[in-house]
KEBA-604726 format. One line per 2 residues: number of its first residue (from 0); their letters; for each residue x, z, y of N, C-alpha, C, O. Coordinates in pm, 1 decimal, padded with zeros to 6 digits. Each point is the difference from the previous one (the first is absolute). Layout:
KEBA-604726
NUM) A) X,Z,Y,X,Z,Y,X,Z,Y,X,Z,Y  ...
This chain:
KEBA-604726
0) XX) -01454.8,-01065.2,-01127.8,00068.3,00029.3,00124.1,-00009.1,-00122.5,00090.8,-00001.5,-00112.1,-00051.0  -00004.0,00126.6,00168.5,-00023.4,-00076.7,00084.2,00162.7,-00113.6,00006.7,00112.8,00026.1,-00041.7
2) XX) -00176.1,-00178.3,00125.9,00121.3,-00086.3,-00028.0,00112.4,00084.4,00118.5,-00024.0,00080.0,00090.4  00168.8,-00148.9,-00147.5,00118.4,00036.4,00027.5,00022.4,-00036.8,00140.9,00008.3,-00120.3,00024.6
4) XX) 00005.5,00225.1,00094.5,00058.9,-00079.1,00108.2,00124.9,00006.2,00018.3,00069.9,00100.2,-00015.8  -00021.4,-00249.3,00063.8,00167.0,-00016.6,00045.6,00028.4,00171.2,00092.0,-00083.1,00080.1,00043.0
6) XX) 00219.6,-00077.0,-00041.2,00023.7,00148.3,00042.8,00146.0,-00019.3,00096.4,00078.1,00084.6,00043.3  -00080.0,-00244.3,-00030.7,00108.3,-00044.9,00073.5,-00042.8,00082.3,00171.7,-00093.9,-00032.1,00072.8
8) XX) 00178.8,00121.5,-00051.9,-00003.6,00014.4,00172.3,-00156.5,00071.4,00065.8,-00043.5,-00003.0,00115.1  00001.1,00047.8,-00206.2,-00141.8,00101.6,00032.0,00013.6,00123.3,00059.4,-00105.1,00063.8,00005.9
10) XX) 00199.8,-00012.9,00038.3,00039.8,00079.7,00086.8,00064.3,-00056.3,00168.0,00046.7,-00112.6,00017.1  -00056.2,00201.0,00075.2,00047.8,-00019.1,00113.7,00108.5,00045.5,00005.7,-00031.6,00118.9,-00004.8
12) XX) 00188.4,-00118.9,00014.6,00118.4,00105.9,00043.7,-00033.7,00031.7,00150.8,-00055.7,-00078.6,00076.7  00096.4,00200.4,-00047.7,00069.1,00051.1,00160.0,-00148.9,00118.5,-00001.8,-00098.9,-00015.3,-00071.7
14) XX) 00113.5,00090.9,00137.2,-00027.8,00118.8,00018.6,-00194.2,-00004.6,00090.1,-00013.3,-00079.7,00092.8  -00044.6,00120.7,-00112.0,-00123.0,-00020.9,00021.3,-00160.4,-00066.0,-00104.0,-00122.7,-00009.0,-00000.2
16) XX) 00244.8,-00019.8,-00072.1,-00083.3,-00063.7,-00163.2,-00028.1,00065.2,-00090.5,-00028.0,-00059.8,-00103.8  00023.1,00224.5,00105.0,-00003.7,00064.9,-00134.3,-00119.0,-00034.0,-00075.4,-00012.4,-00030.6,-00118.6
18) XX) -00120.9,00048.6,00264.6,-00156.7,00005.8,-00057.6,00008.4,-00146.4,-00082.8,00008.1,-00016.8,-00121.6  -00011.3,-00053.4,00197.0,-00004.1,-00135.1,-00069.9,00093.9,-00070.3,-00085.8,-00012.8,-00114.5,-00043.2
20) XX) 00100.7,00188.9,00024.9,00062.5,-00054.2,-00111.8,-00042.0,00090.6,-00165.6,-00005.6,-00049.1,-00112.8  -00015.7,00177.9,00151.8,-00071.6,00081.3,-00087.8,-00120.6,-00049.2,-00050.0,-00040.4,00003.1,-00116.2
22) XX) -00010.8,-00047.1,00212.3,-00170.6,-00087.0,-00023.9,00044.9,-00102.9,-00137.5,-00027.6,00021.9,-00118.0  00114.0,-00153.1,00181.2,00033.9,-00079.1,-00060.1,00088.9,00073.8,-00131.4,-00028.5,-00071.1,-00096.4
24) XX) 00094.9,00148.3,00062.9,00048.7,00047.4,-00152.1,-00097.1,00019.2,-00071.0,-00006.0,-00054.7,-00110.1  -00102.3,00143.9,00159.3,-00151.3,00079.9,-00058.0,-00084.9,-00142.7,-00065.8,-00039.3,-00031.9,-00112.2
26) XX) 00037.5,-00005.4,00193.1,-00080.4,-00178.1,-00043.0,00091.8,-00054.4,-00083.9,-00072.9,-00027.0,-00095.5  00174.3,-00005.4,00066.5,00082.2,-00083.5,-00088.5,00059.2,00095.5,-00108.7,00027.7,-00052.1,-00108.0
28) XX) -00015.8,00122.4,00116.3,-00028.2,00120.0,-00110.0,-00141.2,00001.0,-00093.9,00008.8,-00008.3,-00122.5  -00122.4,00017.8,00181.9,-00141.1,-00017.5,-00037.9,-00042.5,-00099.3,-00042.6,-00102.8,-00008.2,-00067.3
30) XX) 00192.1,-00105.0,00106.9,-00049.3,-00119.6,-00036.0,00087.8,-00050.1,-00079.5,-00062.1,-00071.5,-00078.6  00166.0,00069.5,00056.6,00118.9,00018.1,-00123.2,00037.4,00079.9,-00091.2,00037.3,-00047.9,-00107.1
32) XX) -00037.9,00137.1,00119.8,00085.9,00097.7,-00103.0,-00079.2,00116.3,-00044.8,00024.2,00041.4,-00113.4  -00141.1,00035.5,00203.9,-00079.4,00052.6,-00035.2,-00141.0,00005.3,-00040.3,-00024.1,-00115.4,00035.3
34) XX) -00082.4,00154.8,-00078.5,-00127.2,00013.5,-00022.6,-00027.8,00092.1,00064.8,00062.3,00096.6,-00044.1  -00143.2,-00060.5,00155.2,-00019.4,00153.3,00080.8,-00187.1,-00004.4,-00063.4,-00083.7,-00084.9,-00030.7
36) XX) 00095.8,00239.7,00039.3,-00079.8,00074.1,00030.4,-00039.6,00036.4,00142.8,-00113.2,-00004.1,00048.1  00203.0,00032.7,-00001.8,-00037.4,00020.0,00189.5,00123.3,-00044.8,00085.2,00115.5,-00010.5,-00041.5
38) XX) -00148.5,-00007.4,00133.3,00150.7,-00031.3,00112.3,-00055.6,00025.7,00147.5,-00111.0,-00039.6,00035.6  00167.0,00084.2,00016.7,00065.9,00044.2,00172.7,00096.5,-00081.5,00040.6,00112.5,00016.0,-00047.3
40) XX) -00140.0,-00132.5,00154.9,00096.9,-00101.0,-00025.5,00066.4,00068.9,00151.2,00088.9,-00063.5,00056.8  -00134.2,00184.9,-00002.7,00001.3,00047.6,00114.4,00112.1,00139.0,-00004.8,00083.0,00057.0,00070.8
42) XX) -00139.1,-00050.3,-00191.9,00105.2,00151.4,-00005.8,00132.1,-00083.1,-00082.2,00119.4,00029.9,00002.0  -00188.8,-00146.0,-00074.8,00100.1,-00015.2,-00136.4,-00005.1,00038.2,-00155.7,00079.1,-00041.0,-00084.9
44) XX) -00183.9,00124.6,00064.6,-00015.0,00059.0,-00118.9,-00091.8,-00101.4,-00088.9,-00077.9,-00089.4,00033.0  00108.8,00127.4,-00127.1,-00036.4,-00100.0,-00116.0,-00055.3,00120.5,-00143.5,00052.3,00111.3,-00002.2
46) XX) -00147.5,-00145.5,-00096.6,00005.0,00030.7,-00075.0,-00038.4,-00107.2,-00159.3,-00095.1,-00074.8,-00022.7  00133.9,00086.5,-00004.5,-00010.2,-00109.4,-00137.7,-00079.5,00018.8,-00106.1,-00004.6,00113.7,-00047.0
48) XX) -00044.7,-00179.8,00009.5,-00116.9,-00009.7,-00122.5,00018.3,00127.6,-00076.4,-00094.1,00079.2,-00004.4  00223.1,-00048.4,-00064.9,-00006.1,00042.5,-00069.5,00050.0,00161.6,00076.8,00088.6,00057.3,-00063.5
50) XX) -00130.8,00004.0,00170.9,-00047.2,00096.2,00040.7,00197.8,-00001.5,00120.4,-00001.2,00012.0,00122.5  00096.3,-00024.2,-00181.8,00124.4,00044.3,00090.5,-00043.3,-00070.5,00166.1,-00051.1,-00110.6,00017.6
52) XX) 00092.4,00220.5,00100.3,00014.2,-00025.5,00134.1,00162.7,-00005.2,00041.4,00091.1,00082.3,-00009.3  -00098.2,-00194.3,00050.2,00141.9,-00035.4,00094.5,-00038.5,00001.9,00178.0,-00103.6,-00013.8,00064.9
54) XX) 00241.9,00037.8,-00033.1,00052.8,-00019.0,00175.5,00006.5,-00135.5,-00032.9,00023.8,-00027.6,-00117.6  -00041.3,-00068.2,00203.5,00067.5,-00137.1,00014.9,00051.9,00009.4,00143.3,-00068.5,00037.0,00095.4
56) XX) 00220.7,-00081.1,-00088.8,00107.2,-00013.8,00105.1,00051.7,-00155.5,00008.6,00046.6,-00044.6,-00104.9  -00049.8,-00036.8,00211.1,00094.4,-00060.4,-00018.2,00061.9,-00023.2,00099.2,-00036.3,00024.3,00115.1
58) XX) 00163.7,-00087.5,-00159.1,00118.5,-00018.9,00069.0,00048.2,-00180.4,00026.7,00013.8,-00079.9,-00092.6  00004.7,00048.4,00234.3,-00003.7,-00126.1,00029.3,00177.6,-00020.6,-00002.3,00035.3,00103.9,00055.9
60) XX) 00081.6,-00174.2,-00087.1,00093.8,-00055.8,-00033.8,00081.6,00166.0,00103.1,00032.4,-00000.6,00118.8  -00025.3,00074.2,-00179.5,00044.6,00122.9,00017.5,00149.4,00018.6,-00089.8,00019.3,-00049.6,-00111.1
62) XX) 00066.1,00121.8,00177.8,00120.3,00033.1,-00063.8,-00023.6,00096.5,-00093.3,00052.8,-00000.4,-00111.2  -00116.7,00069.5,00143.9,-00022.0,00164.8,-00060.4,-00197.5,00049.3,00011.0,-00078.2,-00042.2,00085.2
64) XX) 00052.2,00119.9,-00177.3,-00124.3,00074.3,-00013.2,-00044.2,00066.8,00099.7,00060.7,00106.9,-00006.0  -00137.3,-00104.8,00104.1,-00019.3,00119.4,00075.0,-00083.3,00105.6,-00077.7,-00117.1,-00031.6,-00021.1
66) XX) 00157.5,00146.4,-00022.4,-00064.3,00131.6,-00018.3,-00053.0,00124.9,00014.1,-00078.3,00072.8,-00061.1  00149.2,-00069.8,00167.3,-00025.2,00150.2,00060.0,00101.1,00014.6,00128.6,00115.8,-00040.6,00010.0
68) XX) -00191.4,00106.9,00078.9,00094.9,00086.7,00136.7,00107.8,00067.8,-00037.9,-00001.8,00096.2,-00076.8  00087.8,-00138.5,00123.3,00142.3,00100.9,-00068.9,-00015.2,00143.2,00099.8,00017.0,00021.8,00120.0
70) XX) -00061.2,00067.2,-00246.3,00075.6,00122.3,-00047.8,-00201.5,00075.6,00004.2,-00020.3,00121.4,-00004.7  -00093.5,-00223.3,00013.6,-00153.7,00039.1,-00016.8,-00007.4,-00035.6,-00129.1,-00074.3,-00095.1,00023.8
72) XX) 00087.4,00090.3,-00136.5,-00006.8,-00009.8,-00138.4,-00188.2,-00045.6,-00022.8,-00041.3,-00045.3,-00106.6  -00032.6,00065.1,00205.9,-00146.0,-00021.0,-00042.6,-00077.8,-00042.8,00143.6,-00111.1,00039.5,00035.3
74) XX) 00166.1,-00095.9,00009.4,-00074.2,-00042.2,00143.8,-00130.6,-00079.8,-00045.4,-00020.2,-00037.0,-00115.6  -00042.6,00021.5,00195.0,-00126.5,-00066.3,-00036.4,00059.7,-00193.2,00005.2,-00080.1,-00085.0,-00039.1
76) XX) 00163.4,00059.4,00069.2,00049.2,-00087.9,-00021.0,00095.4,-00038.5,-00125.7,00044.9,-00111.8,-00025.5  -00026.2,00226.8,-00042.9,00129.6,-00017.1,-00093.4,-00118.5,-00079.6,-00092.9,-00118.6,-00022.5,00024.3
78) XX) 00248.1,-00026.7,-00201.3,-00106.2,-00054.7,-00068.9,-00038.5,00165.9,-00080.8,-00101.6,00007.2,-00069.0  00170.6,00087.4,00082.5,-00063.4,00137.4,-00088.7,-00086.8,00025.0,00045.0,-00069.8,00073.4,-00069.9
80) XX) 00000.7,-00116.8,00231.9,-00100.4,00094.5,00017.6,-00175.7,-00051.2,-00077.4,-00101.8,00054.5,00042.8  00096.8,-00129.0,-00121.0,-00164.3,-00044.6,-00097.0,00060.1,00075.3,-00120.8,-00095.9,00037.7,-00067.5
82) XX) 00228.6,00006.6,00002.0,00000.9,00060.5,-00111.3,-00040.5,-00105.9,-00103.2,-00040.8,00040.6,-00108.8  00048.1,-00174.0,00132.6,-00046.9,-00103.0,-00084.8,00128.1,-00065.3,-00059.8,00094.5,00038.3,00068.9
84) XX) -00057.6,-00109.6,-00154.8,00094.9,-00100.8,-00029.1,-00076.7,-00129.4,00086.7,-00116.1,-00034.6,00021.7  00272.2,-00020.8,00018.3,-00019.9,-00105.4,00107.0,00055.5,-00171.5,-00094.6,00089.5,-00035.4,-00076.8
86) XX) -00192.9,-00017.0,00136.1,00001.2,-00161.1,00001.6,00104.1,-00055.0,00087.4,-00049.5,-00052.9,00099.5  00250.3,00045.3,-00106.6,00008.8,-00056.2,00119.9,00002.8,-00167.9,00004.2,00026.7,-00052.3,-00108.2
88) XX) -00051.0,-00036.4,00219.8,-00041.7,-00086.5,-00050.7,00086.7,-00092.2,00113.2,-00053.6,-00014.6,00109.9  00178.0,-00044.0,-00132.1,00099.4,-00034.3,00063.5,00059.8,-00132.8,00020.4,00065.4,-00059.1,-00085.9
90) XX) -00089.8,00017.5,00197.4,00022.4,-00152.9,00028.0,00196.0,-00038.7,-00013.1,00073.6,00093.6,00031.1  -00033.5,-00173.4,-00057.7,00094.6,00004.6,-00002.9,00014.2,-00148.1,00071.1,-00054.1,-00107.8,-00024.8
92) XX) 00179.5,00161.3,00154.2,00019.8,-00046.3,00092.7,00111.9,-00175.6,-00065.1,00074.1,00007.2,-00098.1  -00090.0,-00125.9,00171.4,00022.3,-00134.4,-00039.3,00032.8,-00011.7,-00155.2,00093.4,-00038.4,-00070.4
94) XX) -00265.6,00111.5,00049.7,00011.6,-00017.7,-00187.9,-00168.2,-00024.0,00004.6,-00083.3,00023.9,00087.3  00070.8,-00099.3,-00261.5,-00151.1,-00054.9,00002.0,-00056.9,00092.8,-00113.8,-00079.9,-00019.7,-00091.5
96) XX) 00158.5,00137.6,00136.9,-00076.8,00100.8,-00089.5,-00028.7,00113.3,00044.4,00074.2,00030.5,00093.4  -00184.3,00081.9,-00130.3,-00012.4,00106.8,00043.1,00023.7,00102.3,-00106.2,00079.6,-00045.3,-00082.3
98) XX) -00113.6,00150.2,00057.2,00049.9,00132.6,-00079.9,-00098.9,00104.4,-00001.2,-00021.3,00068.5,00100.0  -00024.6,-00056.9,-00181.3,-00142.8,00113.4,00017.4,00068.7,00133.5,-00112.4,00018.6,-00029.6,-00118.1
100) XX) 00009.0,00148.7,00160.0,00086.1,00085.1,-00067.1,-00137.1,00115.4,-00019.8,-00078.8,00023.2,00091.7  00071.6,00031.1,-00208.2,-00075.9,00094.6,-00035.9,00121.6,00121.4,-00006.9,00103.5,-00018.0,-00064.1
102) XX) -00130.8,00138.3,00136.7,00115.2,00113.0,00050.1,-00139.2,00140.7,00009.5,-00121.4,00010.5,00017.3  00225.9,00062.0,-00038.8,-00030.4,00168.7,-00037.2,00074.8,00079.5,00119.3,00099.1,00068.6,-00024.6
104) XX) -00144.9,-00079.8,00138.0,00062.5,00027.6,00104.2,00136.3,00118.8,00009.8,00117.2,-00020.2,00031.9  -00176.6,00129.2,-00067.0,00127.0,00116.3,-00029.4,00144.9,-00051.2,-00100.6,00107.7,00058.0,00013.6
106) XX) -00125.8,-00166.7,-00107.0,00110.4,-00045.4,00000.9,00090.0,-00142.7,00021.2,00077.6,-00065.4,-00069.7  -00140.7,00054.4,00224.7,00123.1,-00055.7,00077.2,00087.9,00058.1,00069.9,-00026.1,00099.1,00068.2
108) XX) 00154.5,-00158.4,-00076.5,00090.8,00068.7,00087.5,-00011.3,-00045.9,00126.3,-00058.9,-00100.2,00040.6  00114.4,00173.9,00012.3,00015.6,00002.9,00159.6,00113.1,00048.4,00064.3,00024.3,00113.8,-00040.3
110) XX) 00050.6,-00150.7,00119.0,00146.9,00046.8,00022.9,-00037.6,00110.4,00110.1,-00085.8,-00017.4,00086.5  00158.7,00127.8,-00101.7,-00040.3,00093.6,00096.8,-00022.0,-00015.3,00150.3,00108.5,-00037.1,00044.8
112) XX) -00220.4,00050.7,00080.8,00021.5,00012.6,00135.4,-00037.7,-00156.0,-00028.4,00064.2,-00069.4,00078.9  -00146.8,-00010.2,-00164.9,00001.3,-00135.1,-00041.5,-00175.7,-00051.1,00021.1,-00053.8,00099.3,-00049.1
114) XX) -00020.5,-00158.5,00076.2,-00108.4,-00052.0,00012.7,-00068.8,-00099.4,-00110.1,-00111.9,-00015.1,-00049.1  00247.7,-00046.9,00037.2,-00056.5,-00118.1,-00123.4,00082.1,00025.9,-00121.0,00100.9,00069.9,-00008.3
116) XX) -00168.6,-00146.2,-00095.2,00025.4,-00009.8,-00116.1,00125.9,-00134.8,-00051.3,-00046.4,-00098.5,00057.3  00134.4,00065.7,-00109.1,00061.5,-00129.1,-00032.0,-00064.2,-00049.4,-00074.5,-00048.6,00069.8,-00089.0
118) XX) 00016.2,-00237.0,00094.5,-00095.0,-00040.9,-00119.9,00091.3,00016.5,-00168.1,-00073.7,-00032.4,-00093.2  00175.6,00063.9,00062.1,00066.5,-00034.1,-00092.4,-00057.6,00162.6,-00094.4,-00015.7,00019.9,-00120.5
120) XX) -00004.7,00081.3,00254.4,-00037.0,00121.1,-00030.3,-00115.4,00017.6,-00106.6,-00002.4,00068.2,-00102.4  -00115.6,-00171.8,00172.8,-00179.3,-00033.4,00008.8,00008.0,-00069.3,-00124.0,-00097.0,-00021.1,-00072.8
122) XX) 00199.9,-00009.8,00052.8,-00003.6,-00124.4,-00156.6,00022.3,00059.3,-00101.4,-00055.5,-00034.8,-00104.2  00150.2,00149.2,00108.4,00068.4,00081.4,-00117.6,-00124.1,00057.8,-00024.2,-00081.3,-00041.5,-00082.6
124) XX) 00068.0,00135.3,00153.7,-00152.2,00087.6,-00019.3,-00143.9,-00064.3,-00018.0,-00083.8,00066.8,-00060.6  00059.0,-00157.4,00095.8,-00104.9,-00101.2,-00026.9,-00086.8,00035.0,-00181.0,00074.0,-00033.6,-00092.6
126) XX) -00164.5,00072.6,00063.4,-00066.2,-00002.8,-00082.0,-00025.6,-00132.7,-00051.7,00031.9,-00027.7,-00115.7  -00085.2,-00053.5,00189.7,-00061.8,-00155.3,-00017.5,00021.5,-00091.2,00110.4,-00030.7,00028.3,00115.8
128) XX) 00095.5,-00162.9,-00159.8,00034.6,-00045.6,00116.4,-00041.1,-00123.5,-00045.7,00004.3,-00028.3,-00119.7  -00070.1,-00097.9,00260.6,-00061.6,-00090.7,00007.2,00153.9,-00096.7,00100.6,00078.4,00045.9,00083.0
130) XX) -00086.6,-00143.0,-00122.5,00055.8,-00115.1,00047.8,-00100.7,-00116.5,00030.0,-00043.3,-00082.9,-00080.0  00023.1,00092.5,00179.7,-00104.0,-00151.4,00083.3,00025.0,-00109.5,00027.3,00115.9,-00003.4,00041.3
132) XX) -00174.2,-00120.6,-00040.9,00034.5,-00113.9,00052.6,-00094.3,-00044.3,-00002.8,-00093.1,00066.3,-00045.7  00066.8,-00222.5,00101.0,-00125.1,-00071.9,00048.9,-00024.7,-00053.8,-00156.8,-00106.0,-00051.9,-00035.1
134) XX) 00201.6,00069.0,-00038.8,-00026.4,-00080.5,-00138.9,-00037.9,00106.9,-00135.2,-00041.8,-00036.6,-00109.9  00075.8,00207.4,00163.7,-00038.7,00052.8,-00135.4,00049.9,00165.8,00049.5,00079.4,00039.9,00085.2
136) XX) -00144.7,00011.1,-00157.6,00036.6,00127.2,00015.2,00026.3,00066.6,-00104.2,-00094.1,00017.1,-00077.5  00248.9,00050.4,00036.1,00058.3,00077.8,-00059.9,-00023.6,00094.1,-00037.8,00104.8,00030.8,00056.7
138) XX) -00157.7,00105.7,-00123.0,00048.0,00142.0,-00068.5,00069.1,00047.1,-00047.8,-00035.2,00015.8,-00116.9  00143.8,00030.5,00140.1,00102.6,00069.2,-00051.6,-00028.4,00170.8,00044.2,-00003.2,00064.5,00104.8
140) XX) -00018.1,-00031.6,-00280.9,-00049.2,00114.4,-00016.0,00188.1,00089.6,-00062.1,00096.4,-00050.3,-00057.8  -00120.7,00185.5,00105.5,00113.1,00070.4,-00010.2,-00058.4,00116.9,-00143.6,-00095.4,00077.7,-00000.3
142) XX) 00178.7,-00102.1,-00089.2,-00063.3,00066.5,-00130.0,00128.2,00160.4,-00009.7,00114.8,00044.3,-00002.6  -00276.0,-00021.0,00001.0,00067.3,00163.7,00005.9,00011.5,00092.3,00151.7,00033.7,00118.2,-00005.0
144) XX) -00062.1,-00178.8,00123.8,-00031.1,00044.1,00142.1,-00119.7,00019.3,00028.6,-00078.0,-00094.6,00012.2  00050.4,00190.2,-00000.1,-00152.7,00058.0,00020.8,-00026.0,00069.7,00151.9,00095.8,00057.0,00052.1
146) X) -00220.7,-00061.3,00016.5,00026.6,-00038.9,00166.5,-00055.3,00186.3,00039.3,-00002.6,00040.4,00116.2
């Protein structure tokens, strides 16, 4: 696998950054944590050596998940609409760490008439979860959660 890049602040916050911050998860994903077979650093999609395709999303020092248009359950914007399990890949705001959450989209909650997800939500449900830093990267695998 290719060497480790620092993951301190590789996202942009504020609204206009999705493409390029998506770019930047897809690359530090690829170059950390995964082995691909193919990638769309454009759409976001990823597929991994060993044949599984992910969404990759990420989120720059955000309160909450954005997921879907409240009350469009599949907009071409939601994360349901690739039918993929999603990579979310989450900067965390005056912290030197980020959060890369492996999630099964249909079971996150969502509070009704609601858009985003709570991260506390994204964690419970989390299949596999990565903890980042410029010094090492974490796996914490959930035994017995299947995506």
């Amino acid at each position: 696998m290719a060497k480790k890049v620092p993951v301190v602040n590789i996202l942009k916050p504020g609204n206009g950054n999705q493409k390029a911050n998506r770019k930047a998860a897809v690359e530090y994903i690829t170059s950390n944590i995964f082995e691909v077979e193919s990638m769309d650093v454009d759409s976001g999609k990823i597929t991994t050596n060993d044949g599984v395709s992910y969404q990759v999303l990420a989120y720059a020092e955000t309160a909450g998940a954005f997921v879907s248009t409240p009350k469009v359950e599949n907009s071409k914007n939601s994360i349901y609409a690739s039918g993929l399990p999603v990579l979310m890949f989450r900067q965390l705001k005056n912290d030197k760490r980020s959060i890369l959450y492996e999630v099964n989209p249909p079971k996150i909650y969502v509070k009704p008439n609601s858009s985003t997800a709570e991260w506390s939500d994204i964690s419970r449900v989390a299949t596999r979860k990565w903890i980042c830093t410029s010094d090492e990267i974490r796996l914490i695998e959930r035994v017995g959660r299947k995506s």
